[in-house]
mmCIF file of the C-alpha atoms, coordinates in Angstrom:
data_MODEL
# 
_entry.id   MODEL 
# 
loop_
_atom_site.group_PDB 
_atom_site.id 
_atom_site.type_symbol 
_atom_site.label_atom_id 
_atom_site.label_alt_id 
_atom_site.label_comp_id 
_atom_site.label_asym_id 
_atom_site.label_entity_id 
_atom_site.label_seq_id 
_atom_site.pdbx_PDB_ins_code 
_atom_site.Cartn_x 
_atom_site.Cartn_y 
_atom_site.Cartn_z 
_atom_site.occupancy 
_atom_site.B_iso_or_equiv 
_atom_site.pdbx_formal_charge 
_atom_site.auth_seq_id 
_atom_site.auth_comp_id 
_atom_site.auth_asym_id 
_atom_site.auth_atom_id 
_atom_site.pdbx_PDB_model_num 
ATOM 1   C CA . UNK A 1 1   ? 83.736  163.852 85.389  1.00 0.00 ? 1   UNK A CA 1 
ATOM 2   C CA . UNK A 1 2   ? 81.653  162.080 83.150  1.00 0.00 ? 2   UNK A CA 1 
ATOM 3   C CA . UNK A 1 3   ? 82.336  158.443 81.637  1.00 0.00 ? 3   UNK A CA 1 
ATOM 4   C CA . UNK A 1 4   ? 82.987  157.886 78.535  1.00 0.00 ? 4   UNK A CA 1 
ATOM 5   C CA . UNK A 1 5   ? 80.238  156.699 76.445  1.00 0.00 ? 5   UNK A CA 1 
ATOM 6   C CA . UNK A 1 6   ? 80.304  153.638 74.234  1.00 0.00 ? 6   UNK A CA 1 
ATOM 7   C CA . UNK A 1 7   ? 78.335  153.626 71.146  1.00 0.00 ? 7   UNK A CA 1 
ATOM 8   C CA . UNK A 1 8   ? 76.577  150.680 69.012  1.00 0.00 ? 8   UNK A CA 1 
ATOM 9   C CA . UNK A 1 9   ? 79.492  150.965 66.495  1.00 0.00 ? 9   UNK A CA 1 
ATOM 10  C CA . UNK A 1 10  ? 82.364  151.157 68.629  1.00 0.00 ? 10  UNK A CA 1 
ATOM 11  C CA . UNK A 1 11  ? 81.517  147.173 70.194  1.00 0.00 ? 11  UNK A CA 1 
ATOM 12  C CA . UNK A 1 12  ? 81.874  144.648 67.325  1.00 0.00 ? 12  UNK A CA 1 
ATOM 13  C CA . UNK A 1 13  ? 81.255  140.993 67.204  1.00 0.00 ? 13  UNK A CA 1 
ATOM 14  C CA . UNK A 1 14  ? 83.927  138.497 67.351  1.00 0.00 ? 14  UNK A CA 1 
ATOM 15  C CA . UNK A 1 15  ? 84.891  137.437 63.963  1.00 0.00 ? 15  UNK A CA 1 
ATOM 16  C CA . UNK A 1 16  ? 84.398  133.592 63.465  1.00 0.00 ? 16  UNK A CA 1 
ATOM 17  C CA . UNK A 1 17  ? 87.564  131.621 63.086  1.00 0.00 ? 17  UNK A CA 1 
ATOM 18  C CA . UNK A 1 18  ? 87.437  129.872 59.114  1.00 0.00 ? 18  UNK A CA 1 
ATOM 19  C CA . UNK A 1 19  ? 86.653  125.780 59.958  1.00 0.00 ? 19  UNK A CA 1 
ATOM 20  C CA . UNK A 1 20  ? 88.856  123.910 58.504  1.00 0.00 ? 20  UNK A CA 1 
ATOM 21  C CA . UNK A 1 21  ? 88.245  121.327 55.102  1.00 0.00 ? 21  UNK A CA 1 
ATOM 22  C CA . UNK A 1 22  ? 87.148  118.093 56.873  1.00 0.00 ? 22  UNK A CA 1 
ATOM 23  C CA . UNK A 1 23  ? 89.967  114.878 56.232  1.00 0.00 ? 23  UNK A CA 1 
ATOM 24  C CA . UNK A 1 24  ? 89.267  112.707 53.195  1.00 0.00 ? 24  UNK A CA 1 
ATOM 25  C CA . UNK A 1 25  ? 87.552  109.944 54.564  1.00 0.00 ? 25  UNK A CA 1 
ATOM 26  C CA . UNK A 1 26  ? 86.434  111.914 57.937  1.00 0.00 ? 26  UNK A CA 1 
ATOM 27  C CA . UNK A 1 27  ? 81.951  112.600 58.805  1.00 0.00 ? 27  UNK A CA 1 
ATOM 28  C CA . UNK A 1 28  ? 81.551  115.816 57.456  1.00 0.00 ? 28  UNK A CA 1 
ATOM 29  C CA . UNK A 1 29  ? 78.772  117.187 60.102  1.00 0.00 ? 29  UNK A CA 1 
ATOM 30  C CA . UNK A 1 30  ? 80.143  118.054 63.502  1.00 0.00 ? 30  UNK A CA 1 
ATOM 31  C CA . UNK A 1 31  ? 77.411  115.453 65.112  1.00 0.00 ? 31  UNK A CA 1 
ATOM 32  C CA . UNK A 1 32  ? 78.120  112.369 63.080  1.00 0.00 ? 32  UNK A CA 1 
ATOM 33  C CA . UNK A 1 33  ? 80.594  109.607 64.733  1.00 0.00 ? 33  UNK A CA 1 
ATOM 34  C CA . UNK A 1 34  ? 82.333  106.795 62.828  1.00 0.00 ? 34  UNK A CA 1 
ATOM 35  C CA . UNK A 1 35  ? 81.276  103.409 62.818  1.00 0.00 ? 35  UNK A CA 1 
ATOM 36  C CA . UNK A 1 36  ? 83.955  101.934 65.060  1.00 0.00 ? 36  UNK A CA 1 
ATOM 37  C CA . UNK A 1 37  ? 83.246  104.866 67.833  1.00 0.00 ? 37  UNK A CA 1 
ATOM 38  C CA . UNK A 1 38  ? 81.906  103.782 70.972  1.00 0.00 ? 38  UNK A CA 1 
ATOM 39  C CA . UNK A 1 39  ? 80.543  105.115 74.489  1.00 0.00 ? 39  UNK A CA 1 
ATOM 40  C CA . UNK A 1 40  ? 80.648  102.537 76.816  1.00 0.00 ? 40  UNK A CA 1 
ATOM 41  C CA . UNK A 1 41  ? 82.721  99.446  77.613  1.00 0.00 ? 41  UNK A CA 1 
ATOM 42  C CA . UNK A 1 42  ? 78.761  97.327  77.079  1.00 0.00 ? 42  UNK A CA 1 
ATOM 43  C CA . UNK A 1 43  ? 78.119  99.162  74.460  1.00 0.00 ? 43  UNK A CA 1 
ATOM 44  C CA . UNK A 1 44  ? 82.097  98.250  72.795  1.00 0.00 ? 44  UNK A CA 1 
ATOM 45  C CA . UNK A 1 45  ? 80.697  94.337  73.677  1.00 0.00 ? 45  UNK A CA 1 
ATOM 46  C CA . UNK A 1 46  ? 77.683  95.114  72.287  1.00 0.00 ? 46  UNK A CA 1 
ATOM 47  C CA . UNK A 1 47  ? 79.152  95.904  68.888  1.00 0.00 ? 47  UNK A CA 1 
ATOM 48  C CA . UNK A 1 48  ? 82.052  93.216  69.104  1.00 0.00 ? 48  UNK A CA 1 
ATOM 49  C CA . UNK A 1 49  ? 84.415  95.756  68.611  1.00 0.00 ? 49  UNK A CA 1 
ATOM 50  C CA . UNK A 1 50  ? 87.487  95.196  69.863  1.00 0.00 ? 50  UNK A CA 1 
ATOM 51  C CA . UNK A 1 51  ? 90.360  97.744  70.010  1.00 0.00 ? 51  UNK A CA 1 
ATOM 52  C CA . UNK A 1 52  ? 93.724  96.748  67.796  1.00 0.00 ? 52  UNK A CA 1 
ATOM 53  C CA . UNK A 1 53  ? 96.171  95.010  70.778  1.00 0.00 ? 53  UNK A CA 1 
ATOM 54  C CA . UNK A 1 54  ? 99.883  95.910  71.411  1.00 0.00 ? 54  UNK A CA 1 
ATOM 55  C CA . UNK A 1 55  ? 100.656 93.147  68.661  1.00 0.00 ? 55  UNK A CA 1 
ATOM 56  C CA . UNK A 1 56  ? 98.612  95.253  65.877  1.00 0.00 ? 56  UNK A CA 1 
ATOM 57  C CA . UNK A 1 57  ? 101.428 97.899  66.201  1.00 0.00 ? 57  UNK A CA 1 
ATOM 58  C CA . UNK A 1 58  ? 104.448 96.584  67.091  1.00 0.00 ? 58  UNK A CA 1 
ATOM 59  C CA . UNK A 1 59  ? 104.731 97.108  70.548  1.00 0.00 ? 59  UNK A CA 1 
ATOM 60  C CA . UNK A 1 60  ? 106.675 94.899  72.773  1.00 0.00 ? 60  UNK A CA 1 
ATOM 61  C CA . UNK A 1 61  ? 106.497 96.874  75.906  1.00 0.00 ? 61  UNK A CA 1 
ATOM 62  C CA . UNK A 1 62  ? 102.476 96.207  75.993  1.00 0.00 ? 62  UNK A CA 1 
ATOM 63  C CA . UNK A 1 63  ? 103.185 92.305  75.377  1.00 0.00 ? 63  UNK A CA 1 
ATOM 64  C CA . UNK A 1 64  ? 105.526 92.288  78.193  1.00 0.00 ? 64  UNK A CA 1 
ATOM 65  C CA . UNK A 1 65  ? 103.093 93.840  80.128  1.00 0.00 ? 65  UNK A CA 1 
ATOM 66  C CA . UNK A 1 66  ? 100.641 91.642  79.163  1.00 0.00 ? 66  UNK A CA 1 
ATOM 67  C CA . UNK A 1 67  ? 102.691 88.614  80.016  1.00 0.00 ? 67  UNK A CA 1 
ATOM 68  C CA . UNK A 1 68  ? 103.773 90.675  83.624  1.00 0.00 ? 68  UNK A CA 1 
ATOM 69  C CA . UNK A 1 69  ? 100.392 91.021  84.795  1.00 0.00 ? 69  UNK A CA 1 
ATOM 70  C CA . UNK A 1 70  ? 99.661  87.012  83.642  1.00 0.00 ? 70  UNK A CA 1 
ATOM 71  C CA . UNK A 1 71  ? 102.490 85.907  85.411  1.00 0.00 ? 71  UNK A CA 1 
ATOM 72  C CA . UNK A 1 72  ? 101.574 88.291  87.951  1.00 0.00 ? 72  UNK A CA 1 
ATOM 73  C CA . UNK A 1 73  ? 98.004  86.516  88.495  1.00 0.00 ? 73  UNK A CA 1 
ATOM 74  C CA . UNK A 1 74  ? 99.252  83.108  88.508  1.00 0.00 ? 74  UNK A CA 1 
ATOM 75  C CA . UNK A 1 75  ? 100.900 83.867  91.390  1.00 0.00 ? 75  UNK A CA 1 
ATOM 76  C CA . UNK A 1 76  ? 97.876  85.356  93.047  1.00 0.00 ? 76  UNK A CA 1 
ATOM 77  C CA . UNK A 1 77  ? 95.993  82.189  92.098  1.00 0.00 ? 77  UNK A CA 1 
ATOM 78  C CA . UNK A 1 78  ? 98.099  80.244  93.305  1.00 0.00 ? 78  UNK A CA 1 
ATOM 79  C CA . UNK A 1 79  ? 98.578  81.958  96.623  1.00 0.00 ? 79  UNK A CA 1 
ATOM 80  C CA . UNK A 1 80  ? 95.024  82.088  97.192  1.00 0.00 ? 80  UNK A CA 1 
ATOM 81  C CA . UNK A 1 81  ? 95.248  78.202  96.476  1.00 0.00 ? 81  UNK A CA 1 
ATOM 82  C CA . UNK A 1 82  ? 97.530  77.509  99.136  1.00 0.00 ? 82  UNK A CA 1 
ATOM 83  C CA . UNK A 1 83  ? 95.980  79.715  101.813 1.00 0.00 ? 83  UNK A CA 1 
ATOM 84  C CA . UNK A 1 84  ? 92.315  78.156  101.149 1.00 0.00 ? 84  UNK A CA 1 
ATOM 85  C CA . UNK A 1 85  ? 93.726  74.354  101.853 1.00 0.00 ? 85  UNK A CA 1 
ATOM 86  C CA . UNK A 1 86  ? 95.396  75.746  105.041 1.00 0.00 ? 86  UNK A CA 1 
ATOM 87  C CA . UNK A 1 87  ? 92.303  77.908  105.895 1.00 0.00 ? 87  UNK A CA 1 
ATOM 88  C CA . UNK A 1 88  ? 90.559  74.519  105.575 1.00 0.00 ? 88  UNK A CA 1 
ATOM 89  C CA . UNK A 1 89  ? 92.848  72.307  107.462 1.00 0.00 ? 89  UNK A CA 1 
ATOM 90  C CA . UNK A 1 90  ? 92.691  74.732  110.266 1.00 0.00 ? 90  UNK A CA 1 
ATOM 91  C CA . UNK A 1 91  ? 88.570  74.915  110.223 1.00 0.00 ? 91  UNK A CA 1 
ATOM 92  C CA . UNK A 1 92  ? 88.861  70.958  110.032 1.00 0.00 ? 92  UNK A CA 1 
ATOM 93  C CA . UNK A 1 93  ? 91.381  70.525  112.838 1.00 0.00 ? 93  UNK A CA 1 
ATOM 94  C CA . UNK A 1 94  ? 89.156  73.732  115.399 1.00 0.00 ? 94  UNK A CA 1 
ATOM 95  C CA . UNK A 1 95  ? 85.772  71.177  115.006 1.00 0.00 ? 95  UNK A CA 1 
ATOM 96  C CA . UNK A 1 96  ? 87.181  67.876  115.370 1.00 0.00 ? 96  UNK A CA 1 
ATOM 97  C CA . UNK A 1 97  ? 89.545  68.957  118.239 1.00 0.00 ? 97  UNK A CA 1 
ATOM 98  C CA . UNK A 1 98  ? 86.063  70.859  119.550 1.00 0.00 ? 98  UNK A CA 1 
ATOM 99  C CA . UNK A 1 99  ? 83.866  67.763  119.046 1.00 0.00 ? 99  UNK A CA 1 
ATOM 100 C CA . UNK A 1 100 ? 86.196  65.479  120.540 1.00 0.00 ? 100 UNK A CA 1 
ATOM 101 C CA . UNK A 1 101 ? 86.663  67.906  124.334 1.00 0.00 ? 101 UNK A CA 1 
ATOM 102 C CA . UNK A 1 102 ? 82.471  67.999  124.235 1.00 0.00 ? 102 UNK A CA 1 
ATOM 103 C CA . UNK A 1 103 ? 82.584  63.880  123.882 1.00 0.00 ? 103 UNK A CA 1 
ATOM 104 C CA . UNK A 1 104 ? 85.095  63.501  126.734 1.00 0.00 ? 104 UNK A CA 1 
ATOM 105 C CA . UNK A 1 105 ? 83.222  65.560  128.866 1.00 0.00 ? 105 UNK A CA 1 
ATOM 106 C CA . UNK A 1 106 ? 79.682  65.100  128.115 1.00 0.00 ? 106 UNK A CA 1 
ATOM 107 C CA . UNK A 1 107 ? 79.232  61.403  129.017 1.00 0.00 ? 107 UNK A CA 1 
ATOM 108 C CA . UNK A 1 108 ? 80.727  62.190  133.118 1.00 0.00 ? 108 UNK A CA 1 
ATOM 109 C CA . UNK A 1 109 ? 78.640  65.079  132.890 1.00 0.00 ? 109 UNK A CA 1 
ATOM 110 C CA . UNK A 1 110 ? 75.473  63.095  131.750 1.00 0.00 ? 110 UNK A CA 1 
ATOM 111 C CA . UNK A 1 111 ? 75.979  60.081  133.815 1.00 0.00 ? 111 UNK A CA 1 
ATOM 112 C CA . UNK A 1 112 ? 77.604  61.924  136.914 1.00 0.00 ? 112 UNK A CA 1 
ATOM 113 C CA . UNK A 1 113 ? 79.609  59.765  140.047 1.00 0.00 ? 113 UNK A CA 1 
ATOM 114 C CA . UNK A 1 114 ? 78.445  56.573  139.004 1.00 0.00 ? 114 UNK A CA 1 
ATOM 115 C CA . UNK A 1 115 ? 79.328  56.890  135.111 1.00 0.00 ? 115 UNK A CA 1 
ATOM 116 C CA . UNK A 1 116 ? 82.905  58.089  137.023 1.00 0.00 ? 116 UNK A CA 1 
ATOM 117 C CA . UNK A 1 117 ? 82.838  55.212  139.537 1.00 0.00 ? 117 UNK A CA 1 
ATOM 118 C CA . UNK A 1 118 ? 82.493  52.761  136.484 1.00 0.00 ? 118 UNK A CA 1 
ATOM 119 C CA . UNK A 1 119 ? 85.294  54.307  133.892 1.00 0.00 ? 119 UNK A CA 1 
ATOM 120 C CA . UNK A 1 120 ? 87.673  54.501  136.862 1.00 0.00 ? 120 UNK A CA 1 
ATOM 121 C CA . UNK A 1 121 ? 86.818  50.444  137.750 1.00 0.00 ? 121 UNK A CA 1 
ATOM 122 C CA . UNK A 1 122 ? 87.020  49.646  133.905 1.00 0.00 ? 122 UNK A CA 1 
ATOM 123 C CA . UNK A 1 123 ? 90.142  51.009  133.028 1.00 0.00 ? 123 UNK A CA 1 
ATOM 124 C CA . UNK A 1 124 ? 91.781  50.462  136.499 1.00 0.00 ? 124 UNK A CA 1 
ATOM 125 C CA . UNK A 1 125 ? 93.052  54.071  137.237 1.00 0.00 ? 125 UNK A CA 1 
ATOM 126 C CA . UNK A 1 126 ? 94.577  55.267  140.583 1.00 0.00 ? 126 UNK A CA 1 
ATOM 127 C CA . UNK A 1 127 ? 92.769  58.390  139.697 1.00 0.00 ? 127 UNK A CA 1 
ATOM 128 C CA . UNK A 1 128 ? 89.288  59.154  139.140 1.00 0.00 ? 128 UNK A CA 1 
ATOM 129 C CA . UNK A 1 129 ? 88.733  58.904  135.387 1.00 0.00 ? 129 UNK A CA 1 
ATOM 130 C CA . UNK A 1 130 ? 86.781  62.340  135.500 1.00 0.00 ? 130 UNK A CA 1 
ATOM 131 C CA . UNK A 1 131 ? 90.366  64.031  136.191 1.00 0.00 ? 131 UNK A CA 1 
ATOM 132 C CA . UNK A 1 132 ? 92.400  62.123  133.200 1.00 0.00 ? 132 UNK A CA 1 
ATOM 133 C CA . UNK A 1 133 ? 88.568  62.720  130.742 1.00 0.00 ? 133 UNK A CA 1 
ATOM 134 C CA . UNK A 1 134 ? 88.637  66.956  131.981 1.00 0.00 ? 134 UNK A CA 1 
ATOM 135 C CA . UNK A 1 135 ? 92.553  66.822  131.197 1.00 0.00 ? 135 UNK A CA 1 
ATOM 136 C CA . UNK A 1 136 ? 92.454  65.200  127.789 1.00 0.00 ? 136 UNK A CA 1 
ATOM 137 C CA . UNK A 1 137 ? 89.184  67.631  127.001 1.00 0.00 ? 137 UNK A CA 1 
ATOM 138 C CA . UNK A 1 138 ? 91.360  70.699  127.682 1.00 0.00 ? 138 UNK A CA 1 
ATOM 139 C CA . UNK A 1 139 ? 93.945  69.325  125.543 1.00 0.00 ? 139 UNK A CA 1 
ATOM 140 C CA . UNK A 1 140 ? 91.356  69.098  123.074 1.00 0.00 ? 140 UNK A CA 1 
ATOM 141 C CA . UNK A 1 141 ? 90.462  72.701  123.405 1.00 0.00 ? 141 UNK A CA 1 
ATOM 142 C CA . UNK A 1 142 ? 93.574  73.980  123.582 1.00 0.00 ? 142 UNK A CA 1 
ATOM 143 C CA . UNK A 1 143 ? 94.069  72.561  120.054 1.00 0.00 ? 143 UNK A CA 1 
ATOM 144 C CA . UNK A 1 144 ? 90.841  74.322  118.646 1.00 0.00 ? 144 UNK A CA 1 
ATOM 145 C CA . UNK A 1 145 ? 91.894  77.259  120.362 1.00 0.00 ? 145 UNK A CA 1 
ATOM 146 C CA . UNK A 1 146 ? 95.204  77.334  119.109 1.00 0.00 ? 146 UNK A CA 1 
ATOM 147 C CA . UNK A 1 147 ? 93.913  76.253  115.246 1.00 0.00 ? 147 UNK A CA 1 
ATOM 148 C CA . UNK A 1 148 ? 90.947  79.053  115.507 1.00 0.00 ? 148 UNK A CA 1 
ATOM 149 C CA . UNK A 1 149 ? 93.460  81.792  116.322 1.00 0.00 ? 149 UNK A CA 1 
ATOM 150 C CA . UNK A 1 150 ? 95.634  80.412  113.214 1.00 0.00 ? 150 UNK A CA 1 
ATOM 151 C CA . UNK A 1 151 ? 92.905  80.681  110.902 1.00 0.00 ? 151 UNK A CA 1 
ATOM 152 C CA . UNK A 1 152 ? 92.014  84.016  111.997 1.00 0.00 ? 152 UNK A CA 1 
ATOM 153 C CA . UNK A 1 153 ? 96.110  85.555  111.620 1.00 0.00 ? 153 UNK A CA 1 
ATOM 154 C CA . UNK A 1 154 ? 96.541  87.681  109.045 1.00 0.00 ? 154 UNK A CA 1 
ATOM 155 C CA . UNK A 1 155 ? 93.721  88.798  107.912 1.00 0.00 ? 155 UNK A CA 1 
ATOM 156 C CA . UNK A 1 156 ? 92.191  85.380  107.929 1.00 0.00 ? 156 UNK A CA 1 
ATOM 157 C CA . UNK A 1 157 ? 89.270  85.243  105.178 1.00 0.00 ? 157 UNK A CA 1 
ATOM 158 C CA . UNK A 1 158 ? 88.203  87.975  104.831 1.00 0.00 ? 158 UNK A CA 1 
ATOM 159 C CA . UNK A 1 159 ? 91.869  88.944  103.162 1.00 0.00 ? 159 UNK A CA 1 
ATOM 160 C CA . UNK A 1 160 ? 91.478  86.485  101.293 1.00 0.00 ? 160 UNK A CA 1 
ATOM 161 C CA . UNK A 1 161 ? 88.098  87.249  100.176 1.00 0.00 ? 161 UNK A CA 1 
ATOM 162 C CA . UNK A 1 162 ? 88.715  90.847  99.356  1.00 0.00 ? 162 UNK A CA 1 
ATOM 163 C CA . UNK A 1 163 ? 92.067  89.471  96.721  1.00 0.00 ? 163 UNK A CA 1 
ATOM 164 C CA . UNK A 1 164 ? 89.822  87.129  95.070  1.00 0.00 ? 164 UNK A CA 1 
ATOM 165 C CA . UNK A 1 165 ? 87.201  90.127  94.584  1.00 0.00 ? 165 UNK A CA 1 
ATOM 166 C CA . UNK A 1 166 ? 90.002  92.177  92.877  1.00 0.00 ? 166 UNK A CA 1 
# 
């Protein structure tokens, strides 16, 4: 069995489709751009073009989307508002709570039995004024405690520093 043989005339080339006329008005070699065509979003700024809005044809779907997303990021702003002032409140309360329990405790600490002897003489306790100075510091912690895990619920800043990024 022998294949059959192909000869030079029996492949021919493609035939080239006819191009058609360019548009009246349209570059006229297959390189050249217009003058309003760009490649980049810098190089669109670059050229202060700016592409024709919704408004340019009519469109009232793309102004009410326009208007959505505004409305959309007011809302966002002011979110992020309100969570900063509470994020701040709660970072004001954790070291003023924390600086007061180190003050209570610090000076009996310092200053030992008779700094003790002397608070509980001063302020004529029953008790020794190391026990009511430990209790209010706990207090005190307890409140930075409580205002640190409040800050840190839901995500805490760094949720809110990942929406302002977007």
């Amino acid at each position: 069995m022998n294949a059959p043989s192909v000869t030079p005339d029996a492949v021919r080339e493609p035939q080239a489709w006819p191009q058609p006329e360019p548009a009246p008005g349209a570059p006229h070699s297959p390189g050249s751009r217009s003058a309003t065509t760009v490649d980049s979003p810098a190089e669109a700024r670059n050229s202060r073009h700016t592409p024709a809005g919704p408004e340019a044809h009519g469109d009232d779907s793309g102004n009410a989307l326009i208007s959505g997303v505004r409305r959309k990021l007011a809302d966002v702003e002011r979110y992020l508002r309100a969570v900063n002032a509470r994020r701040h409140l709660l970072v004001t309360v954790t070291i003023v709570a924390a600086a007061i329990a180190m003050l209570l405790t610090a000076p009996v600490a310092m200053g030992g039995k008779p700094l003790a002897d002397w608070l509980t003489e001063t302020f004529e306790s029953s008790s020794p004024s190391w026990r009511i100075l430990c209790a209010l510091a706990a207090v005190c912690s307890l409140i930075a405690a409580v205002a640190t895990s409040a800050g840190g619920a839901a995500g805490g800043p760094r949720a809110a520093a990942r929406i302002q990024e977007l």
